[in-house]
C-alpha positions as CSV (number, residue, x, y, z in Angstrom):
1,X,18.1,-3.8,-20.8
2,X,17.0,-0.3,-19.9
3,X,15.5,2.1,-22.3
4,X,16.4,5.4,-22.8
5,X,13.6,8.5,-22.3
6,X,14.2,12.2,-22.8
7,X,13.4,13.7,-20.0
8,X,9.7,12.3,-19.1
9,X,8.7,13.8,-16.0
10,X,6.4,12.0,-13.9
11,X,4.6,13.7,-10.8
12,X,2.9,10.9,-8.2
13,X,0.8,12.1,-5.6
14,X,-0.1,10.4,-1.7
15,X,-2.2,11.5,0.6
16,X,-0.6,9.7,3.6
17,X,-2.9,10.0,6.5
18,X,-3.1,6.9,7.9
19,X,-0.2,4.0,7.5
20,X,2.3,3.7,4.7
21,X,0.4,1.9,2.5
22,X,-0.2,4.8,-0.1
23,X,3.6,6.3,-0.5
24,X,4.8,2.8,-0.6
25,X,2.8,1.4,-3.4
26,X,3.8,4.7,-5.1
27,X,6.8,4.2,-4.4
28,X,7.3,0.5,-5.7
29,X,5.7,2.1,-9.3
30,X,8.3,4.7,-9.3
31,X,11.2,2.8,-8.8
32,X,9.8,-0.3,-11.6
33,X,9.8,2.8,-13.9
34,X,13.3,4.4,-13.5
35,X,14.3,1.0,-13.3
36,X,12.8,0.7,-16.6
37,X,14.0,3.9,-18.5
38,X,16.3,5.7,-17.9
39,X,15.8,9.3,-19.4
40,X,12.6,9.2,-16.4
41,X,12.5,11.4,-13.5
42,X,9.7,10.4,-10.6
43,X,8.6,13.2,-7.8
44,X,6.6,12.2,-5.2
45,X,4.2,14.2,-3.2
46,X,3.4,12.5,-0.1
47,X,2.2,13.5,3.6
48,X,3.9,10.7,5.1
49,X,5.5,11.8,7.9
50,X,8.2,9.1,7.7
51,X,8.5,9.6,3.9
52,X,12.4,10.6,4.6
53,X,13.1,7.1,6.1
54,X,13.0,5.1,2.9
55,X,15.7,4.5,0.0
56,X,14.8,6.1,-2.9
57,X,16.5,4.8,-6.5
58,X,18.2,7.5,-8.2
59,X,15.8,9.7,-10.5
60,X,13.1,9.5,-7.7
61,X,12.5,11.7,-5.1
62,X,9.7,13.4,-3.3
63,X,8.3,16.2,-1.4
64,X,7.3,16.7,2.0
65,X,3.8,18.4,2.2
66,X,2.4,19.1,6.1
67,X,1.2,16.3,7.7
68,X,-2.3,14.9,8.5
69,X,-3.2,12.3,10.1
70,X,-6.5,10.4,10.2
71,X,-8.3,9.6,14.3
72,X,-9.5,6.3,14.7
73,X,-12.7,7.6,14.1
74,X,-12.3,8.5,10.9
75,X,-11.9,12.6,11.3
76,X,-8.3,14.5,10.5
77,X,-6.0,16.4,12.2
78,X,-3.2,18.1,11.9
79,X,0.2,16.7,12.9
80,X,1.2,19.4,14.3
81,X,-1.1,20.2,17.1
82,X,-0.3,24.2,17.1
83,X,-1.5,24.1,13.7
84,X,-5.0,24.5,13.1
85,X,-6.1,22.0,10.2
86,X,-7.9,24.4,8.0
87,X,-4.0,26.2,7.6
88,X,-2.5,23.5,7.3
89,X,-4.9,22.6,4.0
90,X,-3.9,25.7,2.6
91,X,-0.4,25.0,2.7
92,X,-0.9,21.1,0.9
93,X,-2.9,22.7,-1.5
94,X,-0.4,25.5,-2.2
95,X,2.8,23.1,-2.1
96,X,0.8,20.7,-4.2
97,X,0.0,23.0,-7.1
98,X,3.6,25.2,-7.3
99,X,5.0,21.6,-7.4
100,X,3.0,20.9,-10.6
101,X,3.9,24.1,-11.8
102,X,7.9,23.9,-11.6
103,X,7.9,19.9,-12.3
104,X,5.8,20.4,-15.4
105,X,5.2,16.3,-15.2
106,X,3.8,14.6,-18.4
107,X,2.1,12.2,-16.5
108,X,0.3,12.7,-12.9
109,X,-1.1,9.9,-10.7
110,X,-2.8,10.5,-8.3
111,X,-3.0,7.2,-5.1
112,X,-6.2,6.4,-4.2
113,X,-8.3,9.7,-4.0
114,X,-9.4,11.1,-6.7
115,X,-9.5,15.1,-5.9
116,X,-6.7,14.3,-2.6
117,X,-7.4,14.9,0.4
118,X,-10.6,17.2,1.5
119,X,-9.9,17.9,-2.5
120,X,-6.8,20.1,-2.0
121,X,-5.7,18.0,-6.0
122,X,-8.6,19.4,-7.6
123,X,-7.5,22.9,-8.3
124,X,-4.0,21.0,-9.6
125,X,-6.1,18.4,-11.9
126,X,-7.8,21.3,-13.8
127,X,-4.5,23.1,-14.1
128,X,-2.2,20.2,-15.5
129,X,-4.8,19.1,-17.8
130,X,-5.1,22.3,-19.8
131,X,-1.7,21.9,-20.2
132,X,-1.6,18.3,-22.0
133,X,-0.4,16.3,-19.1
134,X,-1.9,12.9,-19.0
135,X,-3.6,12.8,-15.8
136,X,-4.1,8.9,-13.7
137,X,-6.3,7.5,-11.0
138,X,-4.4,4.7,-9.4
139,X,-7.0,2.4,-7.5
140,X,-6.2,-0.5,-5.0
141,X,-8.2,-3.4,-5.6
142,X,-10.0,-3.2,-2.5
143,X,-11.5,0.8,-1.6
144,X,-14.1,0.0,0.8
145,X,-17.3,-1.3,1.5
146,X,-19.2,-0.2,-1.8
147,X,-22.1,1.7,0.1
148,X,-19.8,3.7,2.5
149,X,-17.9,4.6,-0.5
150,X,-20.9,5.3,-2.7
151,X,-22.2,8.0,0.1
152,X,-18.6,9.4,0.2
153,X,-17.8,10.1,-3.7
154,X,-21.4,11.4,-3.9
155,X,-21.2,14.2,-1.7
156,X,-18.5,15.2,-3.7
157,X,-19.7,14.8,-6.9
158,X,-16.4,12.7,-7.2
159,X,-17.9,10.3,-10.2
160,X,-18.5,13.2,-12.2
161,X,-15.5,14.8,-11.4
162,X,-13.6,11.6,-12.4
163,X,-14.8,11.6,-16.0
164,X,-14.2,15.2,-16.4
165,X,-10.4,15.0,-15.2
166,X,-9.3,11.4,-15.6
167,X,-7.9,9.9,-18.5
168,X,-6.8,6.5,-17.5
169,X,-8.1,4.8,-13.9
170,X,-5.5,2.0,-13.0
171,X,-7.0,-0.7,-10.5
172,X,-4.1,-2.6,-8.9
173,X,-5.6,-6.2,-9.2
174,X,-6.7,-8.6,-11.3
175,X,-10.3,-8.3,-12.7
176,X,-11.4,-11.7,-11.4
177,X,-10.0,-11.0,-7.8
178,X,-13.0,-7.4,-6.8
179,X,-14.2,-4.3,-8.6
180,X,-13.5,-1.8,-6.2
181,X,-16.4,0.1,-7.6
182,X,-18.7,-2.9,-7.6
183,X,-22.3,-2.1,-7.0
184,X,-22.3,1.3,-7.8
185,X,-23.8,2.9,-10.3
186,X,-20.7,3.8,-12.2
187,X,-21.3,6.0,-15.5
188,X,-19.7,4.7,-18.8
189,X,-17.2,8.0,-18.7
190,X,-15.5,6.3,-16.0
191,X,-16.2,2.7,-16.3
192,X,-14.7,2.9,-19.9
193,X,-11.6,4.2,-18.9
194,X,-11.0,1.5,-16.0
195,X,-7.6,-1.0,-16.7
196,X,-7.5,-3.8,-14.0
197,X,-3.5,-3.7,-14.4
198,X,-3.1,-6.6,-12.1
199,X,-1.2,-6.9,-8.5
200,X,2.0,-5.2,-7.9
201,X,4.6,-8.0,-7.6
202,X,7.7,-6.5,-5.1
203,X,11.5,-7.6,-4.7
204,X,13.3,-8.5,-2.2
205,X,17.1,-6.1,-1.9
206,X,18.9,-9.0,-1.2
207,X,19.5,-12.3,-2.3
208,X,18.7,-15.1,0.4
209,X,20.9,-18.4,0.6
210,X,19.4,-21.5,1.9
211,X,17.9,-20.6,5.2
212,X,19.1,-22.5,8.2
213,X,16.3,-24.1,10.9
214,X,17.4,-21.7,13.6
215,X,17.1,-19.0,11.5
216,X,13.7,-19.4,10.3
217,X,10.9,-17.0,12.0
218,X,7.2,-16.2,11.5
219,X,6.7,-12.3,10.7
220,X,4.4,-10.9,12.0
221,X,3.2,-7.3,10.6
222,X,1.3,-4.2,11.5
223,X,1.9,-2.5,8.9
224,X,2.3,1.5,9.7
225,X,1.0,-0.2,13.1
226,X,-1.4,2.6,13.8
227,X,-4.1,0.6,14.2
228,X,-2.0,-3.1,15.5
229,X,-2.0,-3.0,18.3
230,X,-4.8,-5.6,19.1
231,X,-3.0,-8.1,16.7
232,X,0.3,-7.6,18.6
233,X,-1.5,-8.2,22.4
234,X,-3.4,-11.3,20.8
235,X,0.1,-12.6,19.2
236,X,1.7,-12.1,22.4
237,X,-1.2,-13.7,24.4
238,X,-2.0,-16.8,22.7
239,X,2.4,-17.4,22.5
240,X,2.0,-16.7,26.6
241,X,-1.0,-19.4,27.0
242,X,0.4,-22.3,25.1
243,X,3.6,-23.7,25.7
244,X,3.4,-25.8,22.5
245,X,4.2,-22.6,20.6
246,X,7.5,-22.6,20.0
247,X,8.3,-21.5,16.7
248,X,9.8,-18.2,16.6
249,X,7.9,-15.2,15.7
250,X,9.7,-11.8,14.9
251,X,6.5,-9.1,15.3
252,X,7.0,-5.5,13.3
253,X,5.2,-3.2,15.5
254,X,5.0,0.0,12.7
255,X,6.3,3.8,12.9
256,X,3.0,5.1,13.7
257,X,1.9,2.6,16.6
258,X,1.8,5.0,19.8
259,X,5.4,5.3,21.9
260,X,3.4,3.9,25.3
261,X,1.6,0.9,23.2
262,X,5.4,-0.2,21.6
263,X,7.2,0.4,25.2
264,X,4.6,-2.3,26.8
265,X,5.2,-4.8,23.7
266,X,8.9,-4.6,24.1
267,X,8.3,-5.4,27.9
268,X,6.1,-7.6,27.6
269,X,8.2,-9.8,25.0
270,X,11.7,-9.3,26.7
271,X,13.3,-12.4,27.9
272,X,10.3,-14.7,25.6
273,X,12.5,-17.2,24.2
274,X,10.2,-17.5,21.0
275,X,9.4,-13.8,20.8
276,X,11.9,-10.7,19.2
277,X,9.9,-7.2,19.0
278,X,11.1,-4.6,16.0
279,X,9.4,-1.1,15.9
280,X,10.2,-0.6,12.0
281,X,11.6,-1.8,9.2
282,X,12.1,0.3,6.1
283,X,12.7,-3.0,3.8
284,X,9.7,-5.0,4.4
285,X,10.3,-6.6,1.2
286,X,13.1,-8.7,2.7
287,X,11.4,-9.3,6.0
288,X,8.4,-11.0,4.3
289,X,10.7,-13.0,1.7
290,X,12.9,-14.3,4.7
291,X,9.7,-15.4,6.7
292,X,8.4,-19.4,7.2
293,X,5.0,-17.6,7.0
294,X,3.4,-14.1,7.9
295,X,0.2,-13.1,10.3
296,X,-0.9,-9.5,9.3
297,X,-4.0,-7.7,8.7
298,X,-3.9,-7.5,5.7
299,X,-3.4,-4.1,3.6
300,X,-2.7,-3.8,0.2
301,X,1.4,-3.9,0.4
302,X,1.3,-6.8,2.4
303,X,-0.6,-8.7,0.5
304,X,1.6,-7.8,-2.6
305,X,4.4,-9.1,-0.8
306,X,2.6,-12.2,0.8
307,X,2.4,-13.3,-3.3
308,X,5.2,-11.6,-4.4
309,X,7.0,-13.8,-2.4
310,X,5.0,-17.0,-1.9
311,X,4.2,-16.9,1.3
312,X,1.8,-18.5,3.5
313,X,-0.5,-16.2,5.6
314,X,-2.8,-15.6,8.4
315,X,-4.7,-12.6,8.1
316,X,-6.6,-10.8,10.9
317,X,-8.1,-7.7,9.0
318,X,-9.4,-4.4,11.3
319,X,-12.5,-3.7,9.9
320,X,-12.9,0.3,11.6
321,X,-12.9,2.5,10.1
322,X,-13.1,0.8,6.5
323,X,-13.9,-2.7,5.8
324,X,-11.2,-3.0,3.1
325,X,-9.3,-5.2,4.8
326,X,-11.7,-7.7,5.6
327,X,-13.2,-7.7,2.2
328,X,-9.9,-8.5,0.7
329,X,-9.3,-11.4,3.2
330,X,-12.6,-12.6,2.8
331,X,-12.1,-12.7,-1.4
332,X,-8.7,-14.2,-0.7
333,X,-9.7,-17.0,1.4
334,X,-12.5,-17.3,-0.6
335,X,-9.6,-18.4,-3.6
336,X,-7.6,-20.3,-1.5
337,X,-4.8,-17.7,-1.0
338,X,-5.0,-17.2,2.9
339,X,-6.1,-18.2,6.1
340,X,-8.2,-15.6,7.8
341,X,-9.2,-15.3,11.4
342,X,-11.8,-12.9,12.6
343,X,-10.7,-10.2,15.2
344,X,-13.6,-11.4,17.7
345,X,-11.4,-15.0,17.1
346,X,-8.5,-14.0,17.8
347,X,-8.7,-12.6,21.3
348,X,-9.6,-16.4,22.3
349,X,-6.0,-17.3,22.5
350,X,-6.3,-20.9,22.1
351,X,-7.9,-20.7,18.5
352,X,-5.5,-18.0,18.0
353,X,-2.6,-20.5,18.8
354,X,-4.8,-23.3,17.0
355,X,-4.8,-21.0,14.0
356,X,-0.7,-19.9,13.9
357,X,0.0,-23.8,14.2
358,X,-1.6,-24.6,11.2
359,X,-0.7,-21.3,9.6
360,X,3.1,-23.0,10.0
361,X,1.6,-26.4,8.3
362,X,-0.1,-24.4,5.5
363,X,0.9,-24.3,1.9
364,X,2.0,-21.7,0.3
365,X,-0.1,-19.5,-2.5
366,X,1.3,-20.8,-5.6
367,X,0.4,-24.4,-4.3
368,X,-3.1,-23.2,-2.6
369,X,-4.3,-21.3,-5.4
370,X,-2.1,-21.9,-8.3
371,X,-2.6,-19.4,-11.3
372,X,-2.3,-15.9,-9.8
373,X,0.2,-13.5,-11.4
374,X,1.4,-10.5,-10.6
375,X,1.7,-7.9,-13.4
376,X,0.9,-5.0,-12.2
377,X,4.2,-3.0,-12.9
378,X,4.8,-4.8,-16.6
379,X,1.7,-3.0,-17.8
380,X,2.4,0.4,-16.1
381,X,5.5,0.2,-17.7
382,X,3.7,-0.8,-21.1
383,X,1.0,1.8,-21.0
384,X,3.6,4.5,-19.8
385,X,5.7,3.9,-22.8
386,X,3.0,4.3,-25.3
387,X,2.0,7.8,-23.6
388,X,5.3,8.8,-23.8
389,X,5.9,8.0,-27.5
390,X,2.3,9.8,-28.0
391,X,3.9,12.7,-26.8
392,X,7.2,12.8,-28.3
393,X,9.5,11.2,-26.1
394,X,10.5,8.0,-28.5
395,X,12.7,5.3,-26.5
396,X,15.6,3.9,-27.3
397,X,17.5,0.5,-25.8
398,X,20.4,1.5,-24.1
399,X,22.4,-1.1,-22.2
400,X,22.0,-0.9,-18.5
């Protein structure tokens, strides 16, 4: 049954620097929404500059603003390398805020940081809110090592900022799992409006028979694959020093691992027998839930779908230039949810091969750690729907 809305507008806004991770998990929200009502349109902002290669539900789409991309060492740049970065703000900034304008959205949510990118949402926050639209911080459980992201907000006044334009701050994990704003000195204006909404649980697009033994494969993943490459060469490595490794592995090199770093994979994996290289695949969802286990590093979206779908896992987490990988790992092995394996590890290619034989023996999370849900998206979908009758926009059940 899906309930009927009058033409709620929701506006969703990611960054997209680095990875997908951002206009995905905005993406999975939208879609558990217009799946859930119908009357609801979703637009996406996003920087991504693959955002054009995913399926998108009817009722959600998004738009393109110029892209940036984040260096390894933490500094931005544009996409475009004729375009000086400074112009290229200008134009986010101005795309960002005429979107808000024509959309007229009821609710905004914004992924991850709080005034966007080099604070080109700000201006936008201040504008939608003195027009009544209910205005959302979405955070992943994990942000990053709580005294690099303490120096951060505070020489942006961000805190402040937050409990001056923030109604509702969603955190996308379960309370008992990590505070992403643990040991800071958060004030009650923001702290009282914090909702640990749980994990975001994902679906698979299609629906898998019995799997046969040759069929079966180990994923492995990269995620955007911007930074995987030192996963994929240790993969690759520890299959090419033990012989004893035979299971098949299928590795997911990502969009935005570099042409010359994906050309040398491919060549260095053609004619493996154990070993089948993909540069992308827009339906992750469906790699994961066909997998015997996954090795990844460990993002957010992963992780989702390592649970979602039940899923053993190995995780190697980067920890440059944030340690949020490796403080999720750490909190998940910590619970019995995952293996973990240190990237100083797993360039010694017999524990590597030690550690993806055992992966293959491992349980999976429901057995390992028994008792973790996933309900992110019900209460996003709860929480919506009492805004939206706040405002005016009553539901009713319509069959669908």
């Amino acid at each position: 049954m899906a309930k009927h809305l009058r033409n709620a507008r929701i506006l969703m806004y990611s960054h997209d620097t680095f990875g997908l991770g951002h206009l995905r998990r905005c993406r999975t929200i939208a879609h558990s929404l217009v799946e859930n009502y119908r009357g609801l349109q979703v637009l996406i902002i996003s920087g991504a500059t693959i955002a054009g290669a995913f399926d998108y539900r009817t009722r959600v789409d998004f738009v393109k603003i110029p892209s940036v991309i984040k260096l390894r060492n933490g500094e931005y740049t544009s996409i475009d390398k004729h375009m000086d970065l400074h112009e290229t703000m200008k134009m986010r900034q101005s795309i960002i805020r005429h979107t808000a304008e024509s959309f007229d959205p009821d609710i905004f949510i914004i992924d991850k940081e709080p005034l966007g990118l080099r604070g080109e949402v700000e201006e936008t926050l201040v504008y939608l809110k003195t027009r009544g639209t209910t205005c959302v911080l979405g955070l992943r459980d994990v942000m990053d090592a709580p005294h690099l992201l303490e120096a951060e907000w505070q020489r942006n006044d961000v805190l402040r900022k937050i409990g001056q334009l923030y109604d509702d701050i969603w955190v996308y994990g379960p309370p008992d799992f990590y505070d992403p704003l643990s040991e800071m000195d958060v004030p009650t204006s923001v702290r009282s409006k914090m909702k640990f909404v749980g994990f975001l649980q994902r679906k698979a697009s299609i629906n898998r028979q019995e799997t046969r033994p040759e069929d079966e494969y180990l994923l492995v993943t990269t995620g955007g694959g911007g930074d995987g490459a030192d996963l994929v060469r240790d993969v690759i490595a520890a299959y090419a020093a033990d012989p004893e490794l035979t299971y098949k592995a299928v590795i997911v090199l990502g969009p935005y691992m570099p042409a010359e770093q994906r050309a040398a994979f491919a060549e260095a994996c053609k004619g493996h027998p154990h070993l089948e290289v993909l540069e992308f695949d827009n339906r992750m969802e469906d790699r994961i839930a066909g997998a015997k286990a996954v090795i990844a590093m460990g993002g957010y979206n992963t992780y989702c779908e390592i649970l979602s779908f039940d899923k053993p896992a190995l995780i190697v987490p980067r920890t440059q230039p944030r340690e949020e990988q490796l403080i999720r790992a750490s909190r998940a092995e910590e619970l019995g949810l995952v293996s973990m394996l240190g990237a100083e590890e797993s360039c010694d290619s017999a524990k590597f091969s030690q550690a993806i034989k055992d992966l293959l023996k491992r349980d999976p999370p429901s057995v390992s750690a028994p008792g973790m849900h996933l309900e992110g998206l019900v209460h996003i979908a709860e929480i919506v729907e009492d805004w939206l009758k706040h405002k005016g926009l009553h539901l009713s059940v319509a069959q669908g």
